[in-house]
C-alpha positions in Angstrom: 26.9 -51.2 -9.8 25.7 -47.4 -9.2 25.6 -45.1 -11.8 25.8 -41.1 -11.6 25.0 -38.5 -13.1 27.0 -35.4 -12.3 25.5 -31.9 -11.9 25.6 -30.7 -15.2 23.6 -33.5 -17.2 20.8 -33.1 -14.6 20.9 -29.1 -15.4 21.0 -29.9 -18.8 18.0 -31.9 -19.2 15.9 -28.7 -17.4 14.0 -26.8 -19.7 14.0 -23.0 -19.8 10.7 -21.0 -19.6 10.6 -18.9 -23.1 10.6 -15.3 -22.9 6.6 -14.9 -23.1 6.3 -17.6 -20.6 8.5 -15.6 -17.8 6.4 -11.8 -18.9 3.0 -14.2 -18.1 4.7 -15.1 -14.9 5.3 -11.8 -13.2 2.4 -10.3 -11.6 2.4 -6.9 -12.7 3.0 -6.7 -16.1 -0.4 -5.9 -17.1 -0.3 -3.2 -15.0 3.2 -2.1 -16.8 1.7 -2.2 -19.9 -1.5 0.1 -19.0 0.9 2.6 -17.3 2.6 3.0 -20.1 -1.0 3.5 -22.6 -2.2 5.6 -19.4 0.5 8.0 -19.9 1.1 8.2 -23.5 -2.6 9.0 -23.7 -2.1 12.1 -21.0 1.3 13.2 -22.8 -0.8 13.3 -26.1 -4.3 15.1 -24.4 -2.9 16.9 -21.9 0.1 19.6 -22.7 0.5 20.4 -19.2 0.8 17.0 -18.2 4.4 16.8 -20.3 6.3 19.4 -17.5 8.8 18.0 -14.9 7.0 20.0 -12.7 3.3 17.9 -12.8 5.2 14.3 -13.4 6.4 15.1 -9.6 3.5 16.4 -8.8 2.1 12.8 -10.0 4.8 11.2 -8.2 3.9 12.6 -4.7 0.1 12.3 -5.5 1.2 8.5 -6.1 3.6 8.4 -2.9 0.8 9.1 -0.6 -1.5 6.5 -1.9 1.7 4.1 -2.7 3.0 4.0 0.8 0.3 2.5 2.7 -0.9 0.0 -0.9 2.7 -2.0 0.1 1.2 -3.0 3.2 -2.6 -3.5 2.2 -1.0 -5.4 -0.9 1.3 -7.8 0.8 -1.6 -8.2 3.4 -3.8 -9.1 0.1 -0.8 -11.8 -0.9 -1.2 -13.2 2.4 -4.6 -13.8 1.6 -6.4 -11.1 4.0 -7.9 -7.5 3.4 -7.8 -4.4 5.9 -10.4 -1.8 5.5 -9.5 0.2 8.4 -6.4 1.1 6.6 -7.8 4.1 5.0 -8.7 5.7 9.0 -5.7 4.5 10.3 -3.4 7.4 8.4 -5.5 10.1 10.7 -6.1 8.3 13.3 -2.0 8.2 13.7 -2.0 11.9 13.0 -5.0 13.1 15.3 -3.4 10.6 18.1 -0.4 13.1 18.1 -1.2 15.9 17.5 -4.5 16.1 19.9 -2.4 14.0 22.7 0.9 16.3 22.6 -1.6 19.5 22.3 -4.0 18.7 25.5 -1.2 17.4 27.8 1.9 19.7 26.7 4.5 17.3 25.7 6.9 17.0 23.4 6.4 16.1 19.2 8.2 13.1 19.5 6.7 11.3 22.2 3.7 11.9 21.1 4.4 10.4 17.8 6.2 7.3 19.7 2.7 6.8 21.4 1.0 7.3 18.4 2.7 4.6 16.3 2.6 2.2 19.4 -1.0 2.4 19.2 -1.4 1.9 15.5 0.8 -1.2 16.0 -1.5 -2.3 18.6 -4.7 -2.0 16.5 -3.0 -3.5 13.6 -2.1 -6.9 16.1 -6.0 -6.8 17.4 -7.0 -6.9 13.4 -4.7 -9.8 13.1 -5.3 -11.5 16.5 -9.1 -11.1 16.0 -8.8 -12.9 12.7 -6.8 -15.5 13.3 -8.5 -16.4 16.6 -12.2 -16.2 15.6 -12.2 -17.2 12.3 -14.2 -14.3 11.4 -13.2 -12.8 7.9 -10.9 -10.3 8.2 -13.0 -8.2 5.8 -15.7 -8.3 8.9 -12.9 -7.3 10.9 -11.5 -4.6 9.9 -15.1 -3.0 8.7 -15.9 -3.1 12.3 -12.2 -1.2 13.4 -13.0 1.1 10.4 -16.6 2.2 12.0 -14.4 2.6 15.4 -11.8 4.6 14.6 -14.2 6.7 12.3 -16.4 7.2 15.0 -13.5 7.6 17.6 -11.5 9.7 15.0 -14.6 12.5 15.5 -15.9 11.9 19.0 -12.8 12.6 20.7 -11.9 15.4 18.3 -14.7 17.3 19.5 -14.6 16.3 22.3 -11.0 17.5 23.3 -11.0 20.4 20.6 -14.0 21.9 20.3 -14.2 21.3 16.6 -13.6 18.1 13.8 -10.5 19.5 13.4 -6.8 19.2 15.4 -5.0 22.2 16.3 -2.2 23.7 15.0 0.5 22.0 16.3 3.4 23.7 14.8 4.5 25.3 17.5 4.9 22.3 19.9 8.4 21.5 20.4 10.2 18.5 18.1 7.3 19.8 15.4 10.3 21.1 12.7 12.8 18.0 13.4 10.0 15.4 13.0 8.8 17.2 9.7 12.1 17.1 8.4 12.1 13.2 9.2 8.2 12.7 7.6 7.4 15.8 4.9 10.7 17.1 4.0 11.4 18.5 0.2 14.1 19.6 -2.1 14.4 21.2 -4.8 15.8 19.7 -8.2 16.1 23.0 -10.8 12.5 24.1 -11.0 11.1 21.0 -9.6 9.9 20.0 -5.6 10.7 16.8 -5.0 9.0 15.5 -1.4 10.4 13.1 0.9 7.6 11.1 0.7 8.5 9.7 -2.9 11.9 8.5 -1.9 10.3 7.0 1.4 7.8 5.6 -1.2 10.3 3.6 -3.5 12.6 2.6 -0.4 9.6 0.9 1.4 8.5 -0.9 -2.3 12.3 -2.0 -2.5 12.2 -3.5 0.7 8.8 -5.4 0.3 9.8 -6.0 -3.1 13.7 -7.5 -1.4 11.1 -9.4 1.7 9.2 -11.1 -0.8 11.6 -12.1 -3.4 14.9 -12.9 -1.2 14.0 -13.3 2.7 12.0 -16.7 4.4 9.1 -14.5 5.3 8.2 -13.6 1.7 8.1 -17.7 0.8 5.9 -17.4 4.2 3.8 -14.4 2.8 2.8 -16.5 -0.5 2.4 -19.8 1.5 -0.3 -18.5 4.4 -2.2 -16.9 0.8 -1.7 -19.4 -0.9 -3.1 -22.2 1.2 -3.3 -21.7 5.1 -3.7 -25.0 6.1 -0.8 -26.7 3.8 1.7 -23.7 5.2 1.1 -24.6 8.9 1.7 -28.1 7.8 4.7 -27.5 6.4 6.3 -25.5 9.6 5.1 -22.0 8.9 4.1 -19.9 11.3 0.5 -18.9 9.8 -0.6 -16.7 12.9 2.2 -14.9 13.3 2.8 -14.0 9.5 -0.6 -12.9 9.5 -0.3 -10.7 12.2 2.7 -9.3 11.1 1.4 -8.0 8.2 -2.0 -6.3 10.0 0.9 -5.0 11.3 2.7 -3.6 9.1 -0.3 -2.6 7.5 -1.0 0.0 10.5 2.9 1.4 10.6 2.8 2.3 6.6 -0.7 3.9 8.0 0.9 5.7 11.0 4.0 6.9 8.5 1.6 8.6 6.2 -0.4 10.2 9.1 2.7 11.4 10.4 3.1 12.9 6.8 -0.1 14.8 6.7 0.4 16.1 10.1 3.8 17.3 9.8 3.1 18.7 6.1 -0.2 20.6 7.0 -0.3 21.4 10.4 -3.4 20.1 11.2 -5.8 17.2 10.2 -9.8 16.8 9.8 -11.5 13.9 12.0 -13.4 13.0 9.1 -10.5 12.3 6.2 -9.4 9.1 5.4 -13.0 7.6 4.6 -12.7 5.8 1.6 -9.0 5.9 0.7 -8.8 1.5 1.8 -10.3 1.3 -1.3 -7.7 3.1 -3.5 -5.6 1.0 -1.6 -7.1 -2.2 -2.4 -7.4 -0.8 -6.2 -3.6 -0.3 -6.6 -3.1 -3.5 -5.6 -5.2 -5.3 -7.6 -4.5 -3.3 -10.6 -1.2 -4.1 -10.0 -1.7 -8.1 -10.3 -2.3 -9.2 -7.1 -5.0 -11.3 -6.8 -8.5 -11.1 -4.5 -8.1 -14.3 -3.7 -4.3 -14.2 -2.4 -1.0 -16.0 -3.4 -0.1 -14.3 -6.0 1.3 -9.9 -6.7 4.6 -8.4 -6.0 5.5 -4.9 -4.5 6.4 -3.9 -7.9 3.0 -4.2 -9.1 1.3 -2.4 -6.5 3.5 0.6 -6.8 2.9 0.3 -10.3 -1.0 0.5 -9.6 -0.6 3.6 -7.3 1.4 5.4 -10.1 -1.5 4.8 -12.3 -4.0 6.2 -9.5 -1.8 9.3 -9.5 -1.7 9.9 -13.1 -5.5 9.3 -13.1 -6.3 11.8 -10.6 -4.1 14.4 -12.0 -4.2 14.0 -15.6 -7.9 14.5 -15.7 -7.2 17.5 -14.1 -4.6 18.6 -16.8 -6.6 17.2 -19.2 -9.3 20.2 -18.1 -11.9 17.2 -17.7 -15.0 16.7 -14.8 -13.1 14.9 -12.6 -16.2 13.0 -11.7 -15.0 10.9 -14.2 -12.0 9.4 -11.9 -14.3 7.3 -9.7 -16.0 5.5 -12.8 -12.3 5.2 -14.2 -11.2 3.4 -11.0 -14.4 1.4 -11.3 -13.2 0.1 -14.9 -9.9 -0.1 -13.9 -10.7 -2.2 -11.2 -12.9 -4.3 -13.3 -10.5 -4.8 -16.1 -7.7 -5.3 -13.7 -9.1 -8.4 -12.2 -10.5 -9.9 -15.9 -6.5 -9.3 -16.7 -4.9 -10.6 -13.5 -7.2 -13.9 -13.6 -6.3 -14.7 -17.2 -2.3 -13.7 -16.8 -2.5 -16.5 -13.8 -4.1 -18.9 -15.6 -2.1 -18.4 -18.8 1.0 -18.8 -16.5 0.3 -21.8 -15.4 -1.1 -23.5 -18.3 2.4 -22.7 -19.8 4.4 -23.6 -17.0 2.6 -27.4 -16.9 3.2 -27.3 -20.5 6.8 -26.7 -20.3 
């Protein structure tokens, strides 16, 4: 004779993580919790700080940085890094504005072209990678060096200068910057377009990782590579998909800085992958892959943005903000590796 056991006994007998356990087990609430000394400490220091006006001033400064960390940070879950991100945003920019300048064509081809060949150099990255072996921090160092010599050479070469043109005259320029650098005005208060498109792309990586297959995909390939593919998913194209998309949050903001400013220096972009990579990790995801949410990352690039600006408020050298990203970064992955492990040591205990 069989016995059963309906639904409900089995649910019954399942134990429920305690409150702590469930804080431990989301990625960025360490980075929630230094946010929230981070800006106390600015409201108290800096009196300026505490207007409407400099949070959204914060928020843009974040926004900019924000945009492209979703990408570099779900590349980071997926267990790869992209240090060519940082060029990318003015290679996208320089692409379009120089190729719509020389050749007389309209704003939006030009910016069509120019994201089809960021998309392009984000599938090399991932291509490269996945076919060679070769760490994708070797990689992309060696895209960076390209594009950063690339980014000048042909500058120069077609301008005369390090420097685009002003394109603002060039047809489709006022439409597309109402798509990419718009603002409105709240009271007293600018509010840009590029802090909406910020939390909108963060919701949807946030939605991809939490709800759709590819975010179980995401976690898997960083994770463990070899025990995804054995399990059915597709390692090499996930990969490449997010090299990708890596390269299109890069193209969005350098469609930002050109349609906000007019025109772009050859040379900018050197060093931001890193403030990329920093938001990231300060907001729990971890070097070694499988583990962060979007929520964290945006949380990170939040912090960079009240870093950089309330040292300013603060009246301070802000020479300071690099070491303060250096301990950041330190502290952030001391924090992340012990919230991991405290996670689960308390899940097998439960």
């Amino acid at each position: 004779m069989t016995t059963t056991v309906d639904a409900p006994a089995r649910h019954a007998n399942r134990v429920r993580p305690s409150l702590p356990n469930r804080l431990l087990a989301r990625p960025e609430i360490g980075a929630l919790v230094a946010a929230i000394i981070i800006f106390i400490f600015f409201l108290v220091l800096a009196p300026s700080f505490r207007s409407a006006e400099s949070f959204f001033t914060v928020l843009y400064q974040s926004s900019v940085i924000g945009i492209v960390a979703v990408g570099v940070g779900l590349l980071m879950i997926g267990g790869e890094f992209d240090l060519s991100a940082g060029v990318i945003v003015y290679t996208a920019g320089l692409a379009n504005s120089m190729f719509c300048w020389y050749f007389g064509i309209n704003m939006w081809v030009g910016a069509a072209l120019s994201l089809v060949f960021c998309l392009a150099i984000g599938f090399l990255n991932g291509y490269l990678v996945m076919r060679t072996g070769i760490p994708s921090f070797l990689i992309t160092l060696g895209t960076f060096f390209v594009l950063q010599g690339a980014n000048l050479g042909v500058t120069k070469l077609v301008t005369g200068t390090v420097s685009s043109t002003d394109v603002s005259q060039i047809a489709g320029y006022d439409s597309l910057g109402k798509v990419f650098s718009s603002s409105f005005k709240i009271g007293s208060v600018t509010v840009w377009g590029s802090v909406i498109w910020w939390v909108l792309f963060v919701a949807l990586a946030a939605w991809a990782l939490q709800r759709a297959k590819v975010g179980n995909w995401i976690f898997a390939v960083g994770g463990n590579a070899e025990s995804a593919r054995a399990v059915g998913v597709p390692v090499v194209r996930t990969k490449i998909g997010l090299f990708m998309t890596v390269s299109f949050l890069g193209w969005f903001v350098g469609m930002h800085q050109l349609y906000r400013f007019n025109t772009l220096q050859a040379g900018g972009g050197v060093g931001n992958e890193f403030l990329y990579i920093i938001a990231a990790v300060v907001g729990g995801t971890l070097l070694t892959g499988g583990f962060g949410n979007a929520i964290g990352v945006a949380i990170g690039a939040f912090i960079f943005g009240m870093t950089s600006l309330g040292i300013i408020y603060a009246g301070w050298d802000p020479n300071w903000f690099k070491a303060f990203l250096g301990v950041m970064l330190l502290l952030a992955v001391l924090v992340n590796l012990y919230v991991k492990k405290m996670s689960t040591m308390r899940r097998a205990d439960s």
